[in-house]
KEVOBA-738978 format. One record per residue (C-alpha): x, y, z; residue in three letters. Coordinates in steps of 0.05 Angstrom, whole numbers, padded with zeros to 5 digits, always signed. Layout:
<recs>
XYZALA
...
</recs>
This chain:
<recs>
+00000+00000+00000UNK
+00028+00070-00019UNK
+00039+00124+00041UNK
-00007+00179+00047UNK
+00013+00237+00015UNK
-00007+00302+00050UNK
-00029+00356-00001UNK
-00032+00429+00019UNK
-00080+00479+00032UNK
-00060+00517-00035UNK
-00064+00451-00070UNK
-00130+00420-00049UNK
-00158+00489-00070UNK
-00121+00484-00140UNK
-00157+00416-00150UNK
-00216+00425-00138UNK
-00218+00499-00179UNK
-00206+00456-00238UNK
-00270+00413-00224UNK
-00309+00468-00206UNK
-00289+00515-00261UNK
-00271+00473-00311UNK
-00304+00420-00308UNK
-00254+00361-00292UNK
-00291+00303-00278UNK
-00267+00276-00200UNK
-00254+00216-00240UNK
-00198+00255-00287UNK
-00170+00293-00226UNK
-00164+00223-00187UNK
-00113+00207-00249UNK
-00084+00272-00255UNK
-00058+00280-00182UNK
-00056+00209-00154UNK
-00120+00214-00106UNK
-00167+00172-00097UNK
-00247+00198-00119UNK
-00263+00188-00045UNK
-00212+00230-00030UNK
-00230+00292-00077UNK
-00303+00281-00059UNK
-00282+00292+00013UNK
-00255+00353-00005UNK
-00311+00374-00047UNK
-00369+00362+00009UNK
-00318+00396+00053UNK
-00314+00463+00010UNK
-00383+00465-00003UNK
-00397+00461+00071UNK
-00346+00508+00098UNK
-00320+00539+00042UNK
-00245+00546+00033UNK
-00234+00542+00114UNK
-00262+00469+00101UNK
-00197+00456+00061UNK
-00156+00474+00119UNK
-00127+00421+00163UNK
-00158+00422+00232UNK
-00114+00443+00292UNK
-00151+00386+00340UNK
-00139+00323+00304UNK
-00084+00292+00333UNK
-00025+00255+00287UNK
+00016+00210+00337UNK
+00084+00175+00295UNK
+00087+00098+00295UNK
+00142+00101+00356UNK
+00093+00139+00401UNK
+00032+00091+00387UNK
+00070+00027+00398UNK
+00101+00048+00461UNK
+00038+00065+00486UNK
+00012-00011+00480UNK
</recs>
């Protein structure tokens, strides 16, 4: 399985301006940029929500490394 790749504020914003405005199918973006449609539709349901602030990454969810989790156990 390939690692997550994080994408930016800037760069979820780009993506979905080219669905939006001109009219990329989420199916063509999913090619273009490597994401999957869930992904993009995420984002989508997100920006139409809460606008561009729904594209930003939330200060509360909490990202703990691999080391940290299993030490934990």
């Amino acid at each position: 399985m390939k690692p997550k790749k994080k994408h930016s504020f800037k760069s979820k914003l780009n993506i979905l301006q080219k669905h939006l405005c001109h009219d990329i199918s989420i199916t063509e973006l999913s090619g273009l940029y490597q994401v999957s449609e869930t992904t993009l539709r995420r984002w989508l349901y997100r920006y139409e929500t809460n606008g561009v602030e729904g594209l930003k990454d939330s200060e509360t969810w909490k990202k703990y490394s691999n080391a940290k989790t299993r030490k934990g156990k």
